[in-house]
mmCIF file of the C-alpha atoms, coordinates in Angstrom:
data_MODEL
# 
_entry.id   MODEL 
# 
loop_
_atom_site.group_PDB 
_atom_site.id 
_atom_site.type_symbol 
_atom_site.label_atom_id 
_atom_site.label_alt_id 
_atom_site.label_comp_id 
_atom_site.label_asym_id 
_atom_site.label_entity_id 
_atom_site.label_seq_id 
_atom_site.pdbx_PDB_ins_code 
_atom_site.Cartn_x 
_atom_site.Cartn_y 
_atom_site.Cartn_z 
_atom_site.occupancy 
_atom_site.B_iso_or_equiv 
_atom_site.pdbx_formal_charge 
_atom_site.auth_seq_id 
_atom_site.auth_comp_id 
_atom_site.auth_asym_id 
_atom_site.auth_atom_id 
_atom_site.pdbx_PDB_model_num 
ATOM 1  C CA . UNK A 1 1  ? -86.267 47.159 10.803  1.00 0.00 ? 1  UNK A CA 1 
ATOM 2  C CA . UNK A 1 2  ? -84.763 50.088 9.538   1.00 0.00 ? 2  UNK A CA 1 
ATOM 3  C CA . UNK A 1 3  ? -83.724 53.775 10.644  1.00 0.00 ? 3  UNK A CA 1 
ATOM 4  C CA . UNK A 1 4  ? -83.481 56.607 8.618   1.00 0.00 ? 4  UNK A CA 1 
ATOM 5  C CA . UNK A 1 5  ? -80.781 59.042 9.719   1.00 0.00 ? 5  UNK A CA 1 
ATOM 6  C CA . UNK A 1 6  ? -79.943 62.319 7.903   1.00 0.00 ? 6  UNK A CA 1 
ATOM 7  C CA . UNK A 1 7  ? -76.783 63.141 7.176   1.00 0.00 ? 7  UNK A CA 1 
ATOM 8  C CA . UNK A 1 8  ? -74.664 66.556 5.587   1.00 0.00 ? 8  UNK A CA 1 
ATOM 9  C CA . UNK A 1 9  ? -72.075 65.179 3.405   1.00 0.00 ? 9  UNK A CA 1 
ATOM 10 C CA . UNK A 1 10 ? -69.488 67.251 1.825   1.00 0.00 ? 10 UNK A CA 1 
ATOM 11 C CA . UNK A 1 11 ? -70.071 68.676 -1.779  1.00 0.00 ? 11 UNK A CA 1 
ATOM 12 C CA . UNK A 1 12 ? -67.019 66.927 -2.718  1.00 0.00 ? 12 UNK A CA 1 
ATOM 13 C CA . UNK A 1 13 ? -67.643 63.673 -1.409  1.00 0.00 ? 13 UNK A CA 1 
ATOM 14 C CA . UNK A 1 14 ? -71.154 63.609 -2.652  1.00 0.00 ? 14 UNK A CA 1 
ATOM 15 C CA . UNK A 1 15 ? -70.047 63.927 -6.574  1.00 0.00 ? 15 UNK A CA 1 
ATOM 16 C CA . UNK A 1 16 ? -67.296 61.105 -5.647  1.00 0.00 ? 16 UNK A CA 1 
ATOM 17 C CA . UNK A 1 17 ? -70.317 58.953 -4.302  1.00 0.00 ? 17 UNK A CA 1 
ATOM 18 C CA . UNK A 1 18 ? -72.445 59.652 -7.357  1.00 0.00 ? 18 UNK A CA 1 
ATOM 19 C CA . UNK A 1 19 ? -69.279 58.832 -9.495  1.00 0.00 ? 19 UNK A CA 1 
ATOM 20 C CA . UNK A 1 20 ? -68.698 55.487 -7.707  1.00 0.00 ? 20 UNK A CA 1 
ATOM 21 C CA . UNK A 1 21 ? -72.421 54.954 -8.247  1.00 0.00 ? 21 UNK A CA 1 
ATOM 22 C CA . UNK A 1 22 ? -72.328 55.610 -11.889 1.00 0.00 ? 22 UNK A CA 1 
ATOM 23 C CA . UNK A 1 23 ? -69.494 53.194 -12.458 1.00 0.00 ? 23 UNK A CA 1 
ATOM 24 C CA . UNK A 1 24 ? -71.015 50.772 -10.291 1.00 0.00 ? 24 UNK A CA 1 
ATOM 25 C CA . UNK A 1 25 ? -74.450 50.598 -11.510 1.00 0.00 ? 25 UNK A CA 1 
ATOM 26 C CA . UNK A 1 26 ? -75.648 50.632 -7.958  1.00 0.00 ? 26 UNK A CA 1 
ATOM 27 C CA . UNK A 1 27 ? -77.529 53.430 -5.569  1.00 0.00 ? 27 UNK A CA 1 
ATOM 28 C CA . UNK A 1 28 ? -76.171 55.835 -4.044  1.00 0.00 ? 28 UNK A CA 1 
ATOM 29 C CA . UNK A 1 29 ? -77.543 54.601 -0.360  1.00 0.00 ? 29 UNK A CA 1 
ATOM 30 C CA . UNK A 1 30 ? -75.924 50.884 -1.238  1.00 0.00 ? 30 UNK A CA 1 
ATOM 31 C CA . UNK A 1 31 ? -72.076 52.697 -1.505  1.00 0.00 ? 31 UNK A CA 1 
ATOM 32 C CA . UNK A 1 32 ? -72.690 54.421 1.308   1.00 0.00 ? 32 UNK A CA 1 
ATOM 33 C CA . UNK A 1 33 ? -73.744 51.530 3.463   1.00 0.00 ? 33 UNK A CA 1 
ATOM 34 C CA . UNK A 1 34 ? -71.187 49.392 2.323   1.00 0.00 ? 34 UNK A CA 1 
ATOM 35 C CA . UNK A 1 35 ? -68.299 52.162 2.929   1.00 0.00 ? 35 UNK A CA 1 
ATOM 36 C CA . UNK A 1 36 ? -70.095 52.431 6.576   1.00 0.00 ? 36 UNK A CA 1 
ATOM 37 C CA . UNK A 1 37 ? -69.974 48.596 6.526   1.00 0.00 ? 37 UNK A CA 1 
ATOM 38 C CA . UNK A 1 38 ? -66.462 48.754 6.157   1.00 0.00 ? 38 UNK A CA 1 
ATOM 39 C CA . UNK A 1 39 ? -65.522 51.454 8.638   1.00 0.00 ? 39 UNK A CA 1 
ATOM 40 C CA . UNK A 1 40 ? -67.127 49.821 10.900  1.00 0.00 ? 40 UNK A CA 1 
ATOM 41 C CA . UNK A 1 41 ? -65.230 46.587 10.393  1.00 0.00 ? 41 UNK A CA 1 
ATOM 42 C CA . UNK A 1 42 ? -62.126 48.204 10.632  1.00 0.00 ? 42 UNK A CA 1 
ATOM 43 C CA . UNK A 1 43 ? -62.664 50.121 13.623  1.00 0.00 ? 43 UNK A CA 1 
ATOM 44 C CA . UNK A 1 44 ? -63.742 46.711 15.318  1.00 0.00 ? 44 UNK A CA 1 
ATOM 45 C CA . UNK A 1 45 ? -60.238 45.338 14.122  1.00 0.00 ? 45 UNK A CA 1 
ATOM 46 C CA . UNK A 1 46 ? -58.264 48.284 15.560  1.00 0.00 ? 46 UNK A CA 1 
ATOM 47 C CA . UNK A 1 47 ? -59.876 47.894 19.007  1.00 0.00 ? 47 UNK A CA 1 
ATOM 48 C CA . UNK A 1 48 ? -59.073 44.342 19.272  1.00 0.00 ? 48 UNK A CA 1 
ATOM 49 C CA . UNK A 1 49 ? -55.385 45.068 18.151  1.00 0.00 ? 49 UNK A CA 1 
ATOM 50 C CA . UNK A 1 50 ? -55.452 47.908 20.675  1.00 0.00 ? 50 UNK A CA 1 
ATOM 51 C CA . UNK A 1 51 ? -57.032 45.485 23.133  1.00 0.00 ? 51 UNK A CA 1 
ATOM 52 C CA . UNK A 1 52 ? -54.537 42.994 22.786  1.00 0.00 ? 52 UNK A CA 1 
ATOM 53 C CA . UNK A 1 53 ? -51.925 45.370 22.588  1.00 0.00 ? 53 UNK A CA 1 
ATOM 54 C CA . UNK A 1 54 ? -52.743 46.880 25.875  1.00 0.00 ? 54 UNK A CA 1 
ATOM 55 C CA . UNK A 1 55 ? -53.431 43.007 27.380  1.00 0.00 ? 55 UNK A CA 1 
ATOM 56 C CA . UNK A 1 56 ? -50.068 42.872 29.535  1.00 0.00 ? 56 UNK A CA 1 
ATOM 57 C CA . UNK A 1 57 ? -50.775 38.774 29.560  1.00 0.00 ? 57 UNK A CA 1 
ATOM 58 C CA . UNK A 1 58 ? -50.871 38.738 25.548  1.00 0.00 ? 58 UNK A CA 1 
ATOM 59 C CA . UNK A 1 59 ? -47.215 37.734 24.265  1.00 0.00 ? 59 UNK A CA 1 
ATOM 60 C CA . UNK A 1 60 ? -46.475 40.455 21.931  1.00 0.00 ? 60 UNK A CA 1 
ATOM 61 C CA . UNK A 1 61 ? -43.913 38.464 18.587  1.00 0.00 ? 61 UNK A CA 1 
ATOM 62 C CA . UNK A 1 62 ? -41.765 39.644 15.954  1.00 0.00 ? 62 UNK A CA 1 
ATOM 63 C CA . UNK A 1 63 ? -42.658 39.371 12.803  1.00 0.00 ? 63 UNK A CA 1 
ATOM 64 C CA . UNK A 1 64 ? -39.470 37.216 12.280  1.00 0.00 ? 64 UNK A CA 1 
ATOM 65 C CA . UNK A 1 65 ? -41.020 34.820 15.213  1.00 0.00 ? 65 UNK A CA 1 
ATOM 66 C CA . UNK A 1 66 ? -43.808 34.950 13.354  1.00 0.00 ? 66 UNK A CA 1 
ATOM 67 C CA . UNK A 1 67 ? -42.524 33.387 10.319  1.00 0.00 ? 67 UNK A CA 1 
ATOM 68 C CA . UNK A 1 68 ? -41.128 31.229 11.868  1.00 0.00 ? 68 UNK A CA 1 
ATOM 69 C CA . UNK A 1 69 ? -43.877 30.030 14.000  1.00 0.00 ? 69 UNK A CA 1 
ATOM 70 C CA . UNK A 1 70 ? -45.754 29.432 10.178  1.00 0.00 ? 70 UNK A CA 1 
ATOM 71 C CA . UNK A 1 71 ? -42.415 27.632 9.087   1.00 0.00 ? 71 UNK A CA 1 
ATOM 72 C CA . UNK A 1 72 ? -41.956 30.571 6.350   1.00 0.00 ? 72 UNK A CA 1 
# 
């Protein structure tokens, strides 16, 4: 099922959304889900770094150890 929620976007961002959308070929609502989509995404993958970052039991590695743990 579906909500509807009502939102005030800024002039500015609305004419970039409607640009997208013209280039695209697809609906307004569909860019803005998908850039919501992908927010949402990344803000799942900055908790879990944060998480892990925080996690005194995680083994923090360079990013030399990490090559070399990938044998690059």
């Amino acid at each position: 099922m579906e909500s509807v929620e009502e939102i005030r976007i800024p002039i500015e961002i609305e004419k970039r959304i409607e640009e997208i959308s013209a280039e695209m070929g697809e609906s307004k609502n569909k860019i803005i889900i998908e850039a919501l989509i992908e927010y949402l995404e990344e803000y799942a993958d900055y908790e879990e770094a944060l998480s892990r970052y925080q996690d005194k039991n995680d083994k923090l590695i360079t990013p030399e150890e990490l090559r070399d743990s990938l044998g690059i």
